[in-house]
Phi, psi and omega in degrees: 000140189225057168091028181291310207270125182237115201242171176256159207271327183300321168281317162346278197314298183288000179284312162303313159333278189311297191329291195309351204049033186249001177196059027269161172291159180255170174233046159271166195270159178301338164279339169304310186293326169293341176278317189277330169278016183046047164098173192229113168282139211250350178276022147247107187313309203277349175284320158321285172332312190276329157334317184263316182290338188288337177268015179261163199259335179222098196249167192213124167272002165271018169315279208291327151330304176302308196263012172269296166316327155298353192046076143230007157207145190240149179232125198221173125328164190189208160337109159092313187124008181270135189293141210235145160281124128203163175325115177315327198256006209208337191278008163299308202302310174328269254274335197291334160304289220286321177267349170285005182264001160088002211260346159311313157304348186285185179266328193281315148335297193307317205285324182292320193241031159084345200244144184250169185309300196298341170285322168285342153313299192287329165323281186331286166316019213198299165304319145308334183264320185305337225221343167303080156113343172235169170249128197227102184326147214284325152315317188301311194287349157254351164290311159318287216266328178305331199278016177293113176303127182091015198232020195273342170291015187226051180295287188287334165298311149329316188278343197289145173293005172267345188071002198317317179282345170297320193288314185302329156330322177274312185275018160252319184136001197265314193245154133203180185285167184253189155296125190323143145272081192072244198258322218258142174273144183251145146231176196209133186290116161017291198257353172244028126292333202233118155348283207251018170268128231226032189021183191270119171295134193311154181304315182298291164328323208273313194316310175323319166253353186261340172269010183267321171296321187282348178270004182247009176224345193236331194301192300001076183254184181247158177306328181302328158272346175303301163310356187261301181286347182272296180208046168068034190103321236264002197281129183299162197261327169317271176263019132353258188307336131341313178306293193318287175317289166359304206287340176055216184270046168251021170213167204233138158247119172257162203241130172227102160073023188102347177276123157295136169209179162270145156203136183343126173307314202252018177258002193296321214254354159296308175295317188286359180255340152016088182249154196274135176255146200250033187249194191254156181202159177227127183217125199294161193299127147093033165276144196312331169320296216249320190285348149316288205275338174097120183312341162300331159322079206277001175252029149223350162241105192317125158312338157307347214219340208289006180268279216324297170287311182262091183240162196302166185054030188084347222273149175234140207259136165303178206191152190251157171268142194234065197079027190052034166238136187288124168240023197156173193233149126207192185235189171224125197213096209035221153002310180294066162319103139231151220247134183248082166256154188295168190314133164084016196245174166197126199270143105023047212287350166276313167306359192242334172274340148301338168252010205241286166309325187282328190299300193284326163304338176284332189255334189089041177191143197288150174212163199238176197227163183213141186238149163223208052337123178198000000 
């Protein structure tokens, strides 16, 4: 198909909607759901959580615990360099895209953080051996990899909370997390922690499954936003578009509102029956609903508004949803929803106590709601 199917941006937004299980909810498992939004971010434990229970049908936020402890999701680097839920059987593919760009190897990498490609060879080897077979807290694996000949200088890099040197460790296959030890995070080798892990698959492969997943939960898209939620840009664009091209006609360019974007050939005719939906959702900080398409989206985050969703240090804000479009922000303050809406909107009020109730079922505790303007 070549722009045969011409659609609307509302229906897109209710077509994700349905794709995410946020219209109707489902009654998949935590691990289902992180496979089907194509990973989940993770660097708030509790958010990840209330991600996957607000899309169940009967929700639980021990879900995503639960399926940790089974090893059938695993919490790793990922995306963007942010730590991720994804499928124990399936997370080779994510991280094998994220290391084919190299970016360790680049000079401004190298300059920023100290470290040269031969020292993360050797990091890598060295980590791989340390983690073989054990779980060890970020003191034990750094005391372990200092005592290496030649790795005794990479002290302050090991200890910094950003992890930085850590993440290309993940995104080869040598690292991901372990179960919390107390306050301390643990880590663990892949392959000898997780059932169902397939190592890291060549970049051309990983493509074949991670971009069909993210266009059956995210399409339409362009390779250029694909790439934005995969790594920020760093992907060379030659092979991008190589990924893409790969895909034959197992992806379709469909027209949204005069735009070309991609989508799975056999979700197109799915899209066009679409009808736009006009109800309300409430959805916790850093979900994939908005961290797909990217905040930069002004037909799904106003621009006027986007400092609101998008705040410092990265914080992505939960947002209440309208017609699958962001009309607002809140917080939870004890008991207390309280909801900040944009200029002109005005929410549904039996629908806003309905998700107002499902939220506190979801945290396990009744909760009340206070609306605002801002």
């Amino acid at each position: 198909m070549n722009g045969d199917v011409r659609v609307t941006h509302e229906q897109v937004l209710a077509w994700r909607l349905r794709r995410q299980g946020l219209v109707p909810r489902t009654d998949a498992s935590a691990e289902e759901i992180v496979g089907r939004l194509a990973g989940v971010q993770a660097q708030v434990a509790s958010a990840a959580e209330l991600a996957v229970a607000v899309r169940q049908e009967k929700p639980s936020v021990a879900g995503v615990r639960e399926a940790l402890e089974a090893r059938s999701l695993v919490r790793t680097w990922a995306m963007r360099g942010t730590l991720h839920l994804l499928p124990a059987g399936g997370a080779g593919a994510y991280l094998s895209l994220l290391g084919a760009a190299r970016t360790w190897e680049k000079g401004a990498w190298q300059r920023a953080f100290g470290v040269s490609p031969r020292q993360m060879a050797a990091l890598g080897e060295a980590v791989e051996e340390i983690l073989d077979g054990q779980v060890l807290t970020r003191r034990e694996l750094t005391e372990a990899v200092l005592a290496r000949p030649g790795l005794a200088g990479l002290g302050e890099q090991l200890a910094s909370g950003w992890s930085t040197v850590l993440k290309p460790l993940a995104w080869t296959g040598r690292l991901c997390q372990g179960p919390a030890r107390g306050q301390h995070v643990t880590f663990a080798s892949p392959r000898s922690w997780l059932p169902g892990w397939r190592g890291i698959p060549a970049p051309e492969e990983a493509a074949e499954a991670v971009i069909p997943a993210y266009l059956r939960a995210h399409g339409p898209a362009t390779p250029e936003v694909f790439d934005a939620w995969l790594l920020r840009g760093a992907t060379r664009k030659a092979v991008l578009r190589g990924w893409f091209e790969a895909l034959g006609d197992r992806v379709a360019e469909v027209e949204v509102d005069g735009r070309r974007a991609y989508l799975m050939s056999d979700d197109a005719d799915g899209l066009a029956r679409t009808e736009p939906h006009h109800g309300l959702r409430l959805l916790p900080a850093f979900d994939q609903y908005v961290l797909a398409p990217g905040t930069s989206d002004a037909r799904l985050v106003p621009p006027a508004h986007r400092s609101k969703v998008s705040r410092a240090a990265g914080w992505i804000s939960p947002v209440v949803l309208l017609g699958g479009r962001v009309v607002g922000t809140w917080s939870l303050t004890g008991p207390t929803v309280e909801l900040t809406t944009f200029e002109g909107s005005t929410l549904p009020g039996a629908e806003l106590e309905e998700e107002v109730a499902r939220l506190g079922a979801c945290l396990g505790q009744e909760l009340e709601v206070v609306v605002g303007g801002g």
